[in-house]
C-alpha positions in Angstrom: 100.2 117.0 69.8 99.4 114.0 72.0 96.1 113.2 72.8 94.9 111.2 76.1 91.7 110.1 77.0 90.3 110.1 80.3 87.7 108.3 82.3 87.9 110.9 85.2 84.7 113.3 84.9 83.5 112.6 81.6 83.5 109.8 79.4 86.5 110.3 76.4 87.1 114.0 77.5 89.9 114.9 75.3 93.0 116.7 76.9 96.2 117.9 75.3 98.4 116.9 77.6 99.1 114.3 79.4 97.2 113.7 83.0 99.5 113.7 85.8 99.8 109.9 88.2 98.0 111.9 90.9 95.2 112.1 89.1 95.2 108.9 87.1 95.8 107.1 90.4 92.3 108.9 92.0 90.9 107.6 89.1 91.6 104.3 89.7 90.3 104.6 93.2 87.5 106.0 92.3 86.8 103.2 90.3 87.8 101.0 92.7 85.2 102.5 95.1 82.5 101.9 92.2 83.2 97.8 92.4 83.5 98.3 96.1 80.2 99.4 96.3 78.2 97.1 94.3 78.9 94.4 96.9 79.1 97.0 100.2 77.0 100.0 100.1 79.3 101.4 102.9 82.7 101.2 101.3 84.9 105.0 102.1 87.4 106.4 99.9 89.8 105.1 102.4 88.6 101.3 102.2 88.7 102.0 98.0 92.7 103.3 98.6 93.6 100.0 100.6 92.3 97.7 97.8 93.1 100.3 95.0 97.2 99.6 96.2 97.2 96.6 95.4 96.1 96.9 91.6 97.8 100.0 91.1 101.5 98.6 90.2 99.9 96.8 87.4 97.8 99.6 86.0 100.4 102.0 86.5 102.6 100.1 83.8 99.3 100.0 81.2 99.3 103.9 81.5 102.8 104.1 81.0 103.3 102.3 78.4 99.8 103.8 76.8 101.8 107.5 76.9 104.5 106.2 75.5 102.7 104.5 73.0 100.7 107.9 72.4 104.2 109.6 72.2 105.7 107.1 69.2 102.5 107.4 67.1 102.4 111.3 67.4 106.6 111.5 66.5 105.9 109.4 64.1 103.1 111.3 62.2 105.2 114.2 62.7 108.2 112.8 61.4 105.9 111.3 58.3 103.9 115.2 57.5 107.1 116.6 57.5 108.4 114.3 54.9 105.6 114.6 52.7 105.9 118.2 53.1 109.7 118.1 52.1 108.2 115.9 49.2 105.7 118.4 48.2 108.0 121.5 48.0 
Protein backbone atom coordinates (compact mmCIF):
# COMPACT_ATOMS: atom_id res chain seq x y z
CA UNK A 1 0.00 0.00 0.00
CA UNK A 2 1.32 3.42 -0.86
CA UNK A 3 0.75 6.22 1.08
CA UNK A 4 0.71 10.07 -0.15
CA UNK A 5 0.36 12.93 1.75
CA UNK A 6 -1.52 15.90 0.76
CA UNK A 7 -1.61 19.60 1.50
CA UNK A 8 -5.04 20.05 -0.28
CA UNK A 9 -7.77 20.38 2.60
CA UNK A 10 -6.06 19.29 5.51
CA UNK A 11 -2.70 19.30 6.66
CA UNK A 12 -0.99 15.36 6.21
CA UNK A 13 -4.51 13.86 5.34
CA UNK A 14 -3.51 10.46 4.54
CA UNK A 15 -4.86 8.76 1.24
CA UNK A 16 -4.34 5.30 -0.15
CA UNK A 17 -3.88 6.11 -3.33
CA UNK A 18 -2.29 8.19 -5.22
CA UNK A 19 -3.84 11.93 -6.00
CA UNK A 20 -4.46 12.46 -9.51
CA UNK A 21 -2.26 15.78 -11.54
CA UNK A 22 -5.61 17.56 -11.66
CA UNK A 23 -5.76 17.88 -8.31
CA UNK A 24 -2.15 18.22 -7.36
CA UNK A 25 -1.91 20.93 -9.98
CA UNK A 26 -5.12 23.02 -8.13
CA UNK A 27 -3.12 22.59 -5.33
CA UNK A 28 -0.33 24.26 -6.46
CA UNK A 29 -2.54 27.10 -7.55
CA UNK A 30 -4.06 27.36 -4.70
CA UNK A 31 -1.06 27.89 -3.07
CA UNK A 32 0.09 30.02 -5.55
CA UNK A 33 -2.94 32.27 -4.88
CA UNK A 34 -1.96 32.23 -1.03
CA UNK A 35 1.70 34.10 -1.97
CA UNK A 36 -0.34 36.05 -4.52
CA UNK A 37 -2.25 37.48 -1.92
CA UNK A 38 0.01 38.41 0.66
CA UNK A 39 1.32 41.16 -1.67
CA UNK A 40 -2.25 41.81 -3.68
CA UNK A 41 -5.36 41.37 -1.79
CA UNK A 42 -7.16 41.20 -5.21
CA UNK A 43 -5.36 38.37 -6.87
CA UNK A 44 -8.31 35.69 -8.86
CA UNK A 45 -7.87 32.12 -9.37
CA UNK A 46 -7.17 33.10 -12.90
CA UNK A 47 -4.20 35.55 -12.07
CA UNK A 48 -2.89 32.45 -9.50
CA UNK A 49 -3.14 29.88 -12.89
CA UNK A 50 -1.02 32.44 -15.03
CA UNK A 51 1.84 32.51 -12.46
CA UNK A 52 1.13 28.94 -11.22
CA UNK A 53 2.24 27.76 -15.21
CA UNK A 54 5.23 28.85 -14.91
CA UNK A 55 6.32 26.82 -11.69
CA UNK A 56 4.36 23.92 -12.46
CA UNK A 57 6.99 22.04 -14.88
CA UNK A 58 9.28 22.04 -12.03
CA UNK A 59 7.03 20.84 -9.30
CA UNK A 60 5.38 18.46 -11.54
CA UNK A 61 8.82 16.46 -11.70
CA UNK A 62 9.22 16.69 -7.54
CA UNK A 63 5.74 14.89 -7.47
CA UNK A 64 6.74 12.52 -9.84
CA UNK A 65 9.53 11.45 -8.78
CA UNK A 66 8.07 11.58 -4.87
CA UNK A 67 5.38 8.59 -6.30
CA UNK A 68 7.90 6.87 -7.61
CA UNK A 69 9.92 7.11 -4.72
CA UNK A 70 6.69 6.10 -2.64
CA UNK A 71 6.33 3.18 -5.05
CA UNK A 72 10.15 1.67 -4.56
CA UNK A 73 9.95 1.95 -0.77
CA UNK A 74 6.53 0.14 -0.62
CA UNK A 75 7.96 -2.89 -3.31
CA UNK A 76 10.54 -2.96 -1.44
CA UNK A 77 8.98 -3.57 2.07
CA UNK A 78 6.89 -5.97 0.36
CA UNK A 79 9.53 -7.74 -1.25
CA UNK A 80 11.53 -7.68 2.24
CA UNK A 81 8.01 -9.05 4.63
CA UNK A 82 7.68 -11.64 2.19
CA UNK A 83 11.20 -12.82 2.68
CA UNK A 84 11.08 -12.83 6.23
CA UNK A 85 7.95 -14.64 5.99
CA UNK A 86 9.51 -17.39 3.69
CA UNK A 87 12.26 -17.29 6.46
CA UNK A 88 9.88 -17.76 9.23
CA UNK A 89 7.98 -20.79 7.71
Amino acid sequence: MVVFKTNFNTKNKIMTTAPSMRKLWFEHVAKTRRKLQRTNKEATHRDAMKEASVSWPKEKVKVQNKIKREQRRAEKEAKTTAVEASRNS
